[in-house]
C-alpha positions as CSV (number, residue, x, y, z in Angstrom):
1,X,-10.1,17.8,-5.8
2,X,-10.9,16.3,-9.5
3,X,-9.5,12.1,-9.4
4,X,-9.7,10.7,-12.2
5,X,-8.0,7.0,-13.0
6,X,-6.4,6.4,-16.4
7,X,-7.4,3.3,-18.1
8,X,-3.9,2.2,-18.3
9,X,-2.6,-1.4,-17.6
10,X,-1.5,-1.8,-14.0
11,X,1.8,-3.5,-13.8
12,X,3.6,-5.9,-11.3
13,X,6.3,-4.5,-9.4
14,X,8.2,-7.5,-8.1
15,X,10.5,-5.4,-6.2
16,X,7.3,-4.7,-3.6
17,X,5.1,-7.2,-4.2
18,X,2.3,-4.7,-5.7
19,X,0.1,-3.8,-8.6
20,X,0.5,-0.5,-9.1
21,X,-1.7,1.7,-11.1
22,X,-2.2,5.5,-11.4
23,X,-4.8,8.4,-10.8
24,X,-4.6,12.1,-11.9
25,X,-5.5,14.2,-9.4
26,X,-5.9,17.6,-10.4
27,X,-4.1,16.6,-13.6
28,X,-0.8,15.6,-12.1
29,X,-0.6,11.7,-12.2
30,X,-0.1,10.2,-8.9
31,X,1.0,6.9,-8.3
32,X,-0.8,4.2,-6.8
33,X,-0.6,0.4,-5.7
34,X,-2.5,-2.0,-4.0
35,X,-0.4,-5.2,-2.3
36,X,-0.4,-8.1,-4.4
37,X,-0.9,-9.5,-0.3
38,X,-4.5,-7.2,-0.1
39,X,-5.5,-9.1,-3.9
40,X,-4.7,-12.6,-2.1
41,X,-6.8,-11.8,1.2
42,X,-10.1,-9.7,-1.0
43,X,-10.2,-10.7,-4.3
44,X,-10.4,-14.3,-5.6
45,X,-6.9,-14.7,-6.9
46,X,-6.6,-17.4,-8.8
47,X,-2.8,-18.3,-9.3
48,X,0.1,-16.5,-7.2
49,X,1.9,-15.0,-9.9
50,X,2.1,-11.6,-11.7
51,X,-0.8,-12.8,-14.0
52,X,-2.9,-14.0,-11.4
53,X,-2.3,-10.5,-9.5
54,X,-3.4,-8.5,-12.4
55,X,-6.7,-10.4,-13.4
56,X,-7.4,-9.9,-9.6
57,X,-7.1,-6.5,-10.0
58,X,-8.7,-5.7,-13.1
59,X,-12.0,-7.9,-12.0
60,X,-11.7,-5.6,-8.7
61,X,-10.5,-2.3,-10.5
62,X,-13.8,-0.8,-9.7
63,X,-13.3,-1.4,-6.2
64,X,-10.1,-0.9,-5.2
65,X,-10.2,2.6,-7.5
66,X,-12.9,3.7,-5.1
67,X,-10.6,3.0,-2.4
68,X,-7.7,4.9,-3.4
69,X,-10.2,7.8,-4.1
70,X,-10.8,7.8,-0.8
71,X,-7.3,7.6,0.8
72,X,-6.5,10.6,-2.5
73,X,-9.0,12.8,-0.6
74,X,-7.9,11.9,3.2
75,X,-4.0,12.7,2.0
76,X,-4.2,15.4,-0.1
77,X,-3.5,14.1,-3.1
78,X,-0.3,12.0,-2.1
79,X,0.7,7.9,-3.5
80,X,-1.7,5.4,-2.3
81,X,-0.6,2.3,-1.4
82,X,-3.2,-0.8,-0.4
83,X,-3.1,-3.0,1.8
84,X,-5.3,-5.8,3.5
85,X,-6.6,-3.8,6.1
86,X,-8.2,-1.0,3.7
87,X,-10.4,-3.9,2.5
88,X,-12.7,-4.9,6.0
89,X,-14.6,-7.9,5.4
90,X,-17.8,-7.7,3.7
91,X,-16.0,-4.5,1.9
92,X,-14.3,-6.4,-1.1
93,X,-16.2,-6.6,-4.9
């Protein structure tokens, strides 16, 4: 399985509280998102609003991409979504 993640802008999706961001797997673009909840608890937001979310997740981008890698692999291919508990302690950037 080939993952590779576009260097597109993530955007806020207010509607689920996420940051979502994509990966082509294979070629065919697959969406992913990571809880803006999982940013809060791991990466050093610093404000609680959609541009807060997004700095968080670009400083971590490296990260939390190697994360949905993973979850890409264990699922086939399917949407990722994030949250808290895919980031133990001691895991986060």
């Amino acid at each position: 399985m080939n993952i590779l993640f576009p260097a597109d802008a993530p955007a806020y999706r207010d509607a689920n509280l996420t940051v979502v961001f994509a990966a082509l797997v294979d070629g065919e673009r697959v969406p992913c998102a990571i809880s803006v909840e999982a940013l809060e608890d791991h990466f050093g937001v610093e404000s609680c609003d959609s541009t807060g979310w997004i700095r968080a997740f670009d400083a971590a981008r490296p990260r939390i991409e190697a994360v949905a890698r993973e979850h890409l692999h264990i699922n086939n291919g399917e949407p990722v979504l994030l949250k808290s508990g895919h980031f133990p302690p001691g895991m986060a950037s």
